[in-house]
C-alpha positions as CSV (number, residue, x, y, z in Angstrom):
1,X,0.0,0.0,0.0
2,X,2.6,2.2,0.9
3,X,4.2,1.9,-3.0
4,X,1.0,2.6,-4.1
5,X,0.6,5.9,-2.6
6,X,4.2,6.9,-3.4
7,X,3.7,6.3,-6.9
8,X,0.7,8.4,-6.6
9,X,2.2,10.7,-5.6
10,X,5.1,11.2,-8.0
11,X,2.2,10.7,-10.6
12,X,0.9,13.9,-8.7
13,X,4.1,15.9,-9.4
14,X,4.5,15.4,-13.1
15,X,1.1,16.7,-13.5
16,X,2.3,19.5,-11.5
17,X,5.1,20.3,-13.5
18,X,3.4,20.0,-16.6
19,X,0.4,22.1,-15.4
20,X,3.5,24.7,-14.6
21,X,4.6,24.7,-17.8
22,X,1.0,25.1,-19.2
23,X,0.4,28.1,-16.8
24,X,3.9,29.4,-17.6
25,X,3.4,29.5,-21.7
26,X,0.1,30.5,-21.5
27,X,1.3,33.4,-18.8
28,X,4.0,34.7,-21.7
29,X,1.8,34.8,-24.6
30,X,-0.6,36.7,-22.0
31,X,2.2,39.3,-21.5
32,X,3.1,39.3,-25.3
33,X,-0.6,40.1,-26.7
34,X,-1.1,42.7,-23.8
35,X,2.9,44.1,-24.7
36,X,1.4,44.3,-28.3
37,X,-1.6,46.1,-27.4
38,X,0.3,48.8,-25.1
39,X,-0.8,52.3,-26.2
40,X,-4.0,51.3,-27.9
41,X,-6.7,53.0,-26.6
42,X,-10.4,50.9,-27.0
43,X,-12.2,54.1,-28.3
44,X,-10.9,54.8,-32.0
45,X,-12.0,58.0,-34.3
46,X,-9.2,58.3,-35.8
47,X,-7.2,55.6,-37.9
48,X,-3.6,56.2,-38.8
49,X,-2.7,54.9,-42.2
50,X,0.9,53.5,-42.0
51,X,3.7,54.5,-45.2
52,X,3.5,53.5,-48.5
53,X,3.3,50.0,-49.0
54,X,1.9,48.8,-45.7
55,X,-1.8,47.9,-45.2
56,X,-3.7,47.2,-42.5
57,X,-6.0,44.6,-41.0
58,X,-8.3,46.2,-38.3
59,X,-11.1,45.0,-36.4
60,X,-13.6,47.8,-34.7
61,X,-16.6,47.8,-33.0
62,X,-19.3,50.3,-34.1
63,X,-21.9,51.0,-31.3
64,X,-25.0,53.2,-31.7
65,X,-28.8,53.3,-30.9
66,X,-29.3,49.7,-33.0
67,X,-26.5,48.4,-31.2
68,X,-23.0,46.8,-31.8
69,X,-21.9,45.7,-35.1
70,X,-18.6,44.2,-35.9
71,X,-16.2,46.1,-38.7
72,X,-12.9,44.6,-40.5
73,X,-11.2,46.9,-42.6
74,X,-8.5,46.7,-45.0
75,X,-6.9,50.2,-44.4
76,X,-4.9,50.9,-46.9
77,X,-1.4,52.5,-46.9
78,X,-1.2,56.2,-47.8
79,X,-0.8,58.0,-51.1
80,X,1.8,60.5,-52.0
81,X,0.8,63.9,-53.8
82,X,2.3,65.3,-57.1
83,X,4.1,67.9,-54.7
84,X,5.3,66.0,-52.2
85,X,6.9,63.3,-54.9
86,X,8.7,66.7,-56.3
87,X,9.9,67.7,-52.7
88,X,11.3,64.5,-52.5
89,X,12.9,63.1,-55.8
90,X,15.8,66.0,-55.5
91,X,17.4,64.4,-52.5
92,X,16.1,61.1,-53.5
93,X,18.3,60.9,-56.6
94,X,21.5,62.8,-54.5
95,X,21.5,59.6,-52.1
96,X,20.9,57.2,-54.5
97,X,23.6,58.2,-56.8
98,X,25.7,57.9,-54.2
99,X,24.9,54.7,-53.2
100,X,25.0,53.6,-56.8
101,X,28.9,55.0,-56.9
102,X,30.1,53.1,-53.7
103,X,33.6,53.7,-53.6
104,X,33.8,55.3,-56.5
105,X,34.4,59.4,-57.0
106,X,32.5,59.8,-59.5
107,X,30.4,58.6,-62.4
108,X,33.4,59.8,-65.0
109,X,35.9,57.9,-63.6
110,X,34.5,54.1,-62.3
111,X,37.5,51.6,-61.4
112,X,35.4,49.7,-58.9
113,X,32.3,47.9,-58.7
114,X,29.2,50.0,-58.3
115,X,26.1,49.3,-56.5
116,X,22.5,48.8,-57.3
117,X,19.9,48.8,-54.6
118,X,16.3,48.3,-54.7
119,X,15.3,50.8,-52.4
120,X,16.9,53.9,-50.7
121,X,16.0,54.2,-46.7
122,X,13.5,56.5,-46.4
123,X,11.8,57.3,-49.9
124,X,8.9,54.9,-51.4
125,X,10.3,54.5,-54.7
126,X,10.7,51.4,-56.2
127,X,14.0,51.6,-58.6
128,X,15.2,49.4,-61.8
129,X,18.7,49.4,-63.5
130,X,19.7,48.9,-67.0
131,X,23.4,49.5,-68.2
132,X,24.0,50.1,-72.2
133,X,26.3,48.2,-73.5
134,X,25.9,44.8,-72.0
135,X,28.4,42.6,-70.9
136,X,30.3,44.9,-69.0
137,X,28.3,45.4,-65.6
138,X,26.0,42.8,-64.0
139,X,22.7,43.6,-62.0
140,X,24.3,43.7,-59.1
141,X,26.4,46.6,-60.5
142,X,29.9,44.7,-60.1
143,X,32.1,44.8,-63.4
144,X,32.0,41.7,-64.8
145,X,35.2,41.4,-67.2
146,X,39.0,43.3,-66.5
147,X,38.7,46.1,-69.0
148,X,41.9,47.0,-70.4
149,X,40.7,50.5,-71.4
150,X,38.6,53.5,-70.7
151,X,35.0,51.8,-71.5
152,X,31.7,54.3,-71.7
153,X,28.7,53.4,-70.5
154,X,25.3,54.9,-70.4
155,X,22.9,53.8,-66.6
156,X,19.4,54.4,-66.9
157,X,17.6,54.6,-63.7
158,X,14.1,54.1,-63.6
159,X,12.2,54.9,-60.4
160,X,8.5,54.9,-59.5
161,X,5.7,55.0,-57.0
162,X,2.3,54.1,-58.1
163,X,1.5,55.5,-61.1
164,X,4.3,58.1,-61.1
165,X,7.8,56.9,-63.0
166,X,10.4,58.6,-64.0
167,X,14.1,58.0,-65.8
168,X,17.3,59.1,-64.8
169,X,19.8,58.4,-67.5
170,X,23.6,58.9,-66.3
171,X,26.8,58.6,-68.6
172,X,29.6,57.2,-67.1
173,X,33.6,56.0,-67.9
174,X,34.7,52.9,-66.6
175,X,38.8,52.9,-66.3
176,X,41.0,49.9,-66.6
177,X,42.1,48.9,-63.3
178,X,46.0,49.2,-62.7
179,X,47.9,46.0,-62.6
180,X,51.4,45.8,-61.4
181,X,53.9,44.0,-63.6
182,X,53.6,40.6,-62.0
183,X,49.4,40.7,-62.4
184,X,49.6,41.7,-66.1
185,X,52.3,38.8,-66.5
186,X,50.0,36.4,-65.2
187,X,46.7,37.5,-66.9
188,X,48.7,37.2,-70.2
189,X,49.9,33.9,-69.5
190,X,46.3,32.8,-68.7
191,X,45.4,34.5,-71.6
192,X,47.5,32.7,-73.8
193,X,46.7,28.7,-72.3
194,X,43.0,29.6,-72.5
195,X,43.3,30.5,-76.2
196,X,46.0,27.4,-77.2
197,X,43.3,25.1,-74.8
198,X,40.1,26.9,-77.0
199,X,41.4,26.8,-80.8
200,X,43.9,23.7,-80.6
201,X,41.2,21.2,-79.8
202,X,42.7,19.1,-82.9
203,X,45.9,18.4,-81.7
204,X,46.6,16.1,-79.3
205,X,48.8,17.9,-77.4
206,X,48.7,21.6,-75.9
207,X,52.2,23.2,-76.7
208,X,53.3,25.7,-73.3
209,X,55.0,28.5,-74.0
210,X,59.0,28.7,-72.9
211,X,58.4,32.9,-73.0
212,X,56.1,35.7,-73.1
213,X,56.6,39.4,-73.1
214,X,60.9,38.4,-73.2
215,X,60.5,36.2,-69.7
216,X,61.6,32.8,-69.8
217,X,59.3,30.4,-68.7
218,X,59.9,26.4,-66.8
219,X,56.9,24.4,-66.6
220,X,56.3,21.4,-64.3
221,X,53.0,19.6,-63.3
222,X,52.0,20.2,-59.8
223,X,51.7,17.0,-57.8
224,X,49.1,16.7,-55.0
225,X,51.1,15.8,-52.2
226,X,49.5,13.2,-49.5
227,X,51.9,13.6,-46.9
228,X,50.7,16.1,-44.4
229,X,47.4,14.5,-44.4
230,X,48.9,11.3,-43.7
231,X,51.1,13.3,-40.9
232,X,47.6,14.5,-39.4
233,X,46.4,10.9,-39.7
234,X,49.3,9.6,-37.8
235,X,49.3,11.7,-35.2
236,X,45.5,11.1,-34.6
237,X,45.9,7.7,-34.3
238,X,48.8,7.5,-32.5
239,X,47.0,9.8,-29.7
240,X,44.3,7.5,-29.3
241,X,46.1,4.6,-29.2
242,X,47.8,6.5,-26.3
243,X,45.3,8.1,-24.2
244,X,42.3,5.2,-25.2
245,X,42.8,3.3,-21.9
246,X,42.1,6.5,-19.9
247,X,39.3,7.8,-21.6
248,X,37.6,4.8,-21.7
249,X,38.5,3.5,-18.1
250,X,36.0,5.8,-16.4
251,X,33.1,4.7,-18.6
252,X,34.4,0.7,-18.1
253,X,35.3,1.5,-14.4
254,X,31.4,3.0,-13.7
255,X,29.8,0.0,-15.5
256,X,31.7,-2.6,-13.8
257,X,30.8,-1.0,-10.6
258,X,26.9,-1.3,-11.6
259,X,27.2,-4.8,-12.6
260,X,28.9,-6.1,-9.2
261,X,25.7,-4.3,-7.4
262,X,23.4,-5.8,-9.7
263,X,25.2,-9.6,-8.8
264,X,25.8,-8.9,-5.3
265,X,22.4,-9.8,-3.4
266,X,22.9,-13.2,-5.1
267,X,26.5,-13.4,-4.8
268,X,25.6,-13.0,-0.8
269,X,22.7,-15.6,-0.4
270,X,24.9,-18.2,-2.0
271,X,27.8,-17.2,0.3
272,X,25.5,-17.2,3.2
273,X,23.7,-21.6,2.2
274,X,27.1,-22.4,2.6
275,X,28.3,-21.2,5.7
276,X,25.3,-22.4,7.0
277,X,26.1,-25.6,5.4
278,X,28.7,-25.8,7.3
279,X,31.7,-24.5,5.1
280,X,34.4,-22.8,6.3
281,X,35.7,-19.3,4.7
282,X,38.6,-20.5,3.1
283,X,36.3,-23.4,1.9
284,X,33.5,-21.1,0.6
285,X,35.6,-18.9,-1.5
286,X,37.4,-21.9,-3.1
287,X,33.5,-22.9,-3.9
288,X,32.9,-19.7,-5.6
289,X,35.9,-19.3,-7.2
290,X,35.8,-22.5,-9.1
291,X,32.4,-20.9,-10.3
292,X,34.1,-18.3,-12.4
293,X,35.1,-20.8,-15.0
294,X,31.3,-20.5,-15.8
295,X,31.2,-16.9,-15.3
296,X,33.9,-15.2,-17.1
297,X,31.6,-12.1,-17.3
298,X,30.7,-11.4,-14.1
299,X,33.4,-8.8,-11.9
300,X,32.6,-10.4,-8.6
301,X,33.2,-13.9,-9.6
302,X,36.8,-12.6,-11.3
303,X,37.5,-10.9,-7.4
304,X,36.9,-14.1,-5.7
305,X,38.9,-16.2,-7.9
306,X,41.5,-13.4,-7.2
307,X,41.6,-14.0,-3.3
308,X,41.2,-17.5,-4.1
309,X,44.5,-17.5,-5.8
310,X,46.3,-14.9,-3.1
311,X,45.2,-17.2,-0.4
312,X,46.7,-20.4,-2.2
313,X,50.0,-17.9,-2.8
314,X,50.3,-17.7,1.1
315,X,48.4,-14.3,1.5
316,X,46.4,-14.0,4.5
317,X,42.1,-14.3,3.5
318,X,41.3,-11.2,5.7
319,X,44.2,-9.3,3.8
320,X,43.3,-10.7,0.3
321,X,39.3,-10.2,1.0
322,X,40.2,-6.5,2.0
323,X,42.5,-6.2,-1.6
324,X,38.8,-7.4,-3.2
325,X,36.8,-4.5,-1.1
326,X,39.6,-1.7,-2.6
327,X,39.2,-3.5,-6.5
328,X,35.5,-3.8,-6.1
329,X,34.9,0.1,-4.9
330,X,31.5,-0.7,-3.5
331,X,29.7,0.1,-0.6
332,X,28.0,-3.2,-0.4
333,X,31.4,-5.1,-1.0
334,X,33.0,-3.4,1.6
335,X,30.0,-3.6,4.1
336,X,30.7,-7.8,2.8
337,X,33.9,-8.1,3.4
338,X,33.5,-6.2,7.1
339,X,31.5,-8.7,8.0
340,X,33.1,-11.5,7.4
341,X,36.7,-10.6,8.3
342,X,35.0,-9.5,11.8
343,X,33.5,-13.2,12.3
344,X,36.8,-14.3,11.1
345,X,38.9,-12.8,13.3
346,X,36.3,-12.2,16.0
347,X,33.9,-16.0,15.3
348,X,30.3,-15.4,16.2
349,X,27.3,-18.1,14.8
350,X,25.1,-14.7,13.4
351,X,27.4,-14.6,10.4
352,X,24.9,-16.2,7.7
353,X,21.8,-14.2,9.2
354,X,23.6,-11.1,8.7
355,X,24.8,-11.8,5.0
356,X,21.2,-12.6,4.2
357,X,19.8,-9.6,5.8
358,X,22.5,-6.8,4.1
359,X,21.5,-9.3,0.8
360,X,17.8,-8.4,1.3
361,X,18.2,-5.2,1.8
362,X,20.6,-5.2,-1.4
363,X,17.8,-6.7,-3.2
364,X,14.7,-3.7,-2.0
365,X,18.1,-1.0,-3.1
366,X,18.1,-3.1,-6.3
367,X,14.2,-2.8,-6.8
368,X,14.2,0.7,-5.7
369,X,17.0,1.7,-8.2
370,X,15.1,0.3,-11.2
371,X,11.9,1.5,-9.7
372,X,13.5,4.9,-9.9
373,X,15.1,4.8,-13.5
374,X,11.7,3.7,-15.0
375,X,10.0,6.7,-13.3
376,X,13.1,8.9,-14.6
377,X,12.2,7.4,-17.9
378,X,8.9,9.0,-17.7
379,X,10.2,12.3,-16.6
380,X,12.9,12.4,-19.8
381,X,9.5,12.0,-22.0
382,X,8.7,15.6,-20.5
383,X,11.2,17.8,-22.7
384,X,10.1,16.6,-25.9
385,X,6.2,16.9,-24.6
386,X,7.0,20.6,-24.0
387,X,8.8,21.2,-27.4
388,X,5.5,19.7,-28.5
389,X,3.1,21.8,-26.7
390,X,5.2,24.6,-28.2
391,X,4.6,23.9,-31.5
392,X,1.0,23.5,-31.0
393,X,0.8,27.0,-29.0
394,X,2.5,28.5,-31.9
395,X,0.3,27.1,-34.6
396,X,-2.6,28.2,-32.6
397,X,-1.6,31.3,-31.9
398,X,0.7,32.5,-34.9
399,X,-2.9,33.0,-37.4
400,X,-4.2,35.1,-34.5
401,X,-1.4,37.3,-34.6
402,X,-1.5,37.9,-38.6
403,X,-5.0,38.8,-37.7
404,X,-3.2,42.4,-35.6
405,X,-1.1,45.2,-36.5
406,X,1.3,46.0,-34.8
């Protein structure tokens, strides 16, 4: 009964938790809508139409002598007049030809990419490129091809805002970049390959040039060397081969440890029939440890067979069982080995009840334990049940939010 009503209650507290975590979401997107809705007052005569390009969705409430009645509007987003597009488009095209230059000084002498944006911060127009002759810049304003000399070009600009547009058209010079010797050597000798690799496609072979421009040239393939990956590799290895036993000891020592627990209550009953069949210590562990040729597997059968052995090798048993208790690491091997190294030294007839009694209560730990990692199991099922509530909140609630302005 007394199972039953702890389960119950842990039961109880994962409903509280997750109840928490309901309360707690639900408590957020409470504070977000009323964040949102700051400033708002609920009496509206006056609607405020947002820049150019924005609508509106808004829901009011129209109340008079035949009652309430429910209104969504569409409010649009505001219009510019013929004046205020003129007040504007001066300084408009100021920035924007700037921003169109980049680095640049000026339009007459371009020896770096330009840049085209879509829109300038600011102003409502909506603005389109196109660059006369083509081939030279791309839509993104960046010069395509080196140009070895001064190249003219003619930008048109086209900008617009509803049904006003209007064309800028600028003239402009791009120069050839300067090179130093080395870079002109090189784009020559590129040059050069590309053109033999192009028209030759005949020939079987590719002739290289041995000079260009009076500068003797030695050509030699290029081989891919392996051997600082294989260096790398090496060294890799070689560290884990060193340094494998200690970071896998602490993961083999905690496992080992867990498996003894798991053997002991059974290790201890057996222990405890046959020193009540009469079976002295030294007797009892040369019992169990000719057992370990069957159990190969199991850590506490390999420590017996260990004192077994250190006993036959002239070792005293209370100082070889105490050598198991240090190996072993456990609390319930040590309590074990207390025991009997007390009745050895000390005799006593109580011996067997007291095995079987720590192996009982070995046993209830034991129970308890994996009572305890399948409730834990339960509880690790909570994180993804939250990240799943989430997503349903946010489905939920992500339409009503389209459905305001912010």
């Amino acid at each position: 009964m007394g199972r039953k009503n702890s389960g119950y209650k842990s039961i109880n507290k994962k409903n509280l938790k997750t109840a928490g975590i309901i309360v707690l979401l639900g408590s957020i997107l409470v504070i977000l809508l009323l964040y949102k809705n700051r400033g708002e007052s609920s009496d509206a005569d006056v609607l405020i139409r947002e820049e150019y390009g924005k609508k509106q969705n808004i829901k009011l409430v129209a109340e008079s002598e035949y009652g309430k009645e429910d209104i969504e509007i569409e409010l649009l987003s505001r219009t510019y007049s013929e004046k205020e597009i003129e007040d504007m488009k001066e300084k408009f095209l100021e920035e924007l030809k700037l921003s169109v230059l980049s680095g640049n000084s000026s339009f007459e002498e371009i020896y770096d990419n330009l840049v085209f944006p879509e829109t300038i911060e600011g102003y409502p127009f909506a603005i389109g490129y196109r660059v006369r002759p083509r081939g030279i810049v791309d839509s993104s304003g960046a010069i395509i091809n080196d140009i070895d000399e001064e190249t003219p070009i003619e930008l048109e600009i086209t900008y617009s805002l509803e049904d006003f547009e209007e064309k800028e058209t600028i003239e402009g010079i791009i120069l050839p970049q300067t090179k130093s010797e080395e870079e002109e050597f090189t784009k020559k000798l590129k040059k050069y390959l590309d053109s033999e690799n192009e028209n030759n496609r005949t020939s079987k072979t590719v002739i290289l040039p041995t000079q260009i421009n009076g500068v003797n040239i030695k050509w030699s393939k290029k081989k891919s060397s392996k051997v600082p990956a294989i260096i790398v590799l090496t060294v890799v290895c070689a560290g884990f081969v060193l340094f494998k036993d200690r970071l896998l000891s602490g993961e083999n020592e905690k496992k080992r440890r867990e498996k003894i627990i798991l053997e002991y209550p059974d290790f201890a009953v057996k222990y405890a029939l046959l020193n009540e069949a009469g079976l002295t210590h030294r007797q009892i562990v040369d019992r169990l440890a000719s057992e370990f040729e069957k159990k190969k597997n199991s850590p506490i059968y390999e420590e017996i067979y260990k004192v077994s052995l250190d006993v036959k090798g002239g070792l005293p048993l209370t100082e070889a069982l105490e050598s198991m208790s240090k190996n072993c690491g456990v609390r319930e091997i040590t309590f074990f080995v207390g025991l009997i190294n007390r009745n050895i030294k000390k005799g006593g007839r109580e011996i067997s009840v007291e095995l079987r009694k720590a192996a009982d209560e070995s046993s209830s730990e034991k129970r308890e334990k994996i009572r305890r990692k399948a409730e834990t199991a339960g509880t690790r099922l909570l994180l993804p049940m939250v990240f799943l509530l989430i997503i349903v909140f946010a489905l939920i609630m992500i339409p009503a939010f389209d459905s305001f302005s912010f």
